[in-house]
C-alpha positions as CSV (number, residue, x, y, z in Angstrom):
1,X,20.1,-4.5,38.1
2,X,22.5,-7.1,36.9
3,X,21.0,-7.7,33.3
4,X,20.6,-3.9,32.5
5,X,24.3,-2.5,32.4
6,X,25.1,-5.4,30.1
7,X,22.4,-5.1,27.9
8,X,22.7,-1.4,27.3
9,X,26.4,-2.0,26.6
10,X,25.2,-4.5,24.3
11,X,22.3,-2.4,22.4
12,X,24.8,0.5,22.7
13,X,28.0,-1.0,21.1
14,X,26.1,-3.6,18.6
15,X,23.1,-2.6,17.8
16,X,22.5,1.3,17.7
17,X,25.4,1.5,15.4
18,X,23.9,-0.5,12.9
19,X,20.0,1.0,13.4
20,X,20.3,3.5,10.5
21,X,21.8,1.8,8.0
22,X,19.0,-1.5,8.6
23,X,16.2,0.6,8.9
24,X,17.5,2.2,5.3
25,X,18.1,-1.2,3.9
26,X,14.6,-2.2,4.6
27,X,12.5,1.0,4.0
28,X,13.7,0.3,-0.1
29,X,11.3,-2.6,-0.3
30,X,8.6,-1.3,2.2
31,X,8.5,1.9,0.2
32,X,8.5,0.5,-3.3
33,X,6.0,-1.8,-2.2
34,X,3.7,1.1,-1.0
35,X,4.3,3.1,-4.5
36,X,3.3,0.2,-6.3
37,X,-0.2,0.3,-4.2
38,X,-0.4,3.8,-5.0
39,X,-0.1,3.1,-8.7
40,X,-2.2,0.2,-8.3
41,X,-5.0,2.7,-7.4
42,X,-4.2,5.2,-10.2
43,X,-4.1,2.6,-12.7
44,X,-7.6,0.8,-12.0
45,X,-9.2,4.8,-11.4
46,X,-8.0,6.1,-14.8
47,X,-9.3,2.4,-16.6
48,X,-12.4,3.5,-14.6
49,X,-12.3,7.3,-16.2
50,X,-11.6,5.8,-19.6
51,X,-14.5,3.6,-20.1
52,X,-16.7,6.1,-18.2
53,X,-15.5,8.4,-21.5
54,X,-15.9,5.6,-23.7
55,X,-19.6,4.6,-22.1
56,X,-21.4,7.3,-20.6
57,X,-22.9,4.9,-19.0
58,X,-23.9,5.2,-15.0
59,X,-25.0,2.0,-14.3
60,X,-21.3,0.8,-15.5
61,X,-19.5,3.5,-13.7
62,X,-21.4,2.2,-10.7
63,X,-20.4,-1.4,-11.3
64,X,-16.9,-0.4,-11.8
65,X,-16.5,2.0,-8.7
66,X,-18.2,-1.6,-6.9
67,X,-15.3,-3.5,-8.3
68,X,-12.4,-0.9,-7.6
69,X,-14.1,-1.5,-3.6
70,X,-13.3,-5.3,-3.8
71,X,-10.0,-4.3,-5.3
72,X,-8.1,-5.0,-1.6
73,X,-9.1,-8.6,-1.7
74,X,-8.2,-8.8,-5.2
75,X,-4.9,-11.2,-4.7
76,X,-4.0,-11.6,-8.4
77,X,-3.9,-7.2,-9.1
78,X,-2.4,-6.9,-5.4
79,X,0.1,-9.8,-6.2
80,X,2.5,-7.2,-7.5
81,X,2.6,-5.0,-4.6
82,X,3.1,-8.0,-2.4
83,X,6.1,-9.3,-4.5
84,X,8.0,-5.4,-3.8
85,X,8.0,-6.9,0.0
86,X,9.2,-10.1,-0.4
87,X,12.8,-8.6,-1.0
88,X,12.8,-8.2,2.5
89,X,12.7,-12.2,3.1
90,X,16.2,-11.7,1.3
91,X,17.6,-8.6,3.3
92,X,16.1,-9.8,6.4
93,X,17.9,-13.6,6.5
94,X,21.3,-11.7,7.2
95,X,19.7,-9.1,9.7
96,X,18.3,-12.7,11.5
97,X,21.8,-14.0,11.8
98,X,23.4,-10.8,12.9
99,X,20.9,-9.7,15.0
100,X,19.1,-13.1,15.9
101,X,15.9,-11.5,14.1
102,X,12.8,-14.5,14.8
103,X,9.8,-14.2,12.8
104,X,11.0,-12.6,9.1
105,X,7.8,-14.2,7.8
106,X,5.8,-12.3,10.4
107,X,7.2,-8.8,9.7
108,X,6.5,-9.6,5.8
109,X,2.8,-10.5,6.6
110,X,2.5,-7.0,8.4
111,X,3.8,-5.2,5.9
112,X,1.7,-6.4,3.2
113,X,-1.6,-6.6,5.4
114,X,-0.8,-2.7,5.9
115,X,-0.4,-2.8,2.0
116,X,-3.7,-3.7,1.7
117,X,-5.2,-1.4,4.5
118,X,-3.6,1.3,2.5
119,X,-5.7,0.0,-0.5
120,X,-9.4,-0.8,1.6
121,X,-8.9,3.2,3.2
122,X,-8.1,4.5,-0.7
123,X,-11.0,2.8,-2.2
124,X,-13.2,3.7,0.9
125,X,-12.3,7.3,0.8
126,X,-12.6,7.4,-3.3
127,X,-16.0,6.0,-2.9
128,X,-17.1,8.7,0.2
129,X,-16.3,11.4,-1.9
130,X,-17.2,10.0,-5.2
131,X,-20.5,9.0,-4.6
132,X,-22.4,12.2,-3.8
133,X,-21.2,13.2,-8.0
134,X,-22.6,10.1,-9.5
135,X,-25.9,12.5,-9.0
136,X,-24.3,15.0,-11.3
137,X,-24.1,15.8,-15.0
138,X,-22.9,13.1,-16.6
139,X,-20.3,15.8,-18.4
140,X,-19.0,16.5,-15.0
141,X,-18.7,13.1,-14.1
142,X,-15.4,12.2,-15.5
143,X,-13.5,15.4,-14.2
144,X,-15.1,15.0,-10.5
145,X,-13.6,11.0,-10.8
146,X,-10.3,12.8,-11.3
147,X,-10.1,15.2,-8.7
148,X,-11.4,12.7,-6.3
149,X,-8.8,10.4,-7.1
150,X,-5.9,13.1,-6.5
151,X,-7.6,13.8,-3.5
152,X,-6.9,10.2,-2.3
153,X,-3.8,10.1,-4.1
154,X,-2.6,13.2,-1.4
């Protein structure tokens, strides 16, 4: 009973003011780190489209789809979507002192292990829906790797 009424004047009159214009100053690097993932995926699927066109070879297009599944553990091509994030180290060292914010390291590493969840359920769900076409004509092949992808993409 004693420590409430203080600390709701204290959340109230420091901290509730400010909660908009942090959580807009640190959605910038969540979010352009999450794009870059997204791009990340279109990029490696359209390389995989491309040499399927180039090949019309299955067994490749097989090997390929099993590399674009490894690509989540793949710390050199996820190295730029972890990089987006790290701006936060910068905009989170005021919040700390402001706000007495512990742990800036920790709420980095979350963010970028959700990066890369994001990545495992895109490949995942690419390679679910994929699979069952790799049966197909081999003319249909390349259109059925696209709308798959834009499927994942949604």
């Amino acid at each position: 009973a004693t420590v409430s009424e203080p600390a709701q004047k204290c959340c109230t009159e420091q901290i509730q003011p400010f909660l908009a214009s942090i959580l807009e100053e640190l959605m910038g690097p969540v979010s352009s780190g999450f794009t870059e993932v997204r791009a990340l995926f279109d990029k490696e699927v359209n390389e995989i489209i491309q040499d399927f066109q180039k090949t019309n070879d299955i067994v490749k297009l097989k090997e390929n789809v099993d590399q674009l599944m490894k690509l989540p553990f793949n710390s050199v091509k996820m190295e730029p979507c972890y990089l987006k994030v790290n701006l936060l180290l910068e905009l989170l060292q005021d919040l700390k002192s402001r706000f007495k914010i512990h742990h800036i390291d920790f709420v980095i590493q979350r963010t970028q292990n959700f990066m890369q969840e994001l990545m495992e359920n895109s490949v995942y769900t690419f390679e679910q829906l994929f699979s069952p076409s790799l049966q197909a004509d081999s003319a249909k092949i390349s259109s059925s790797i696209e709308k798959v992808k834009l499927r994942v993409l949604k």
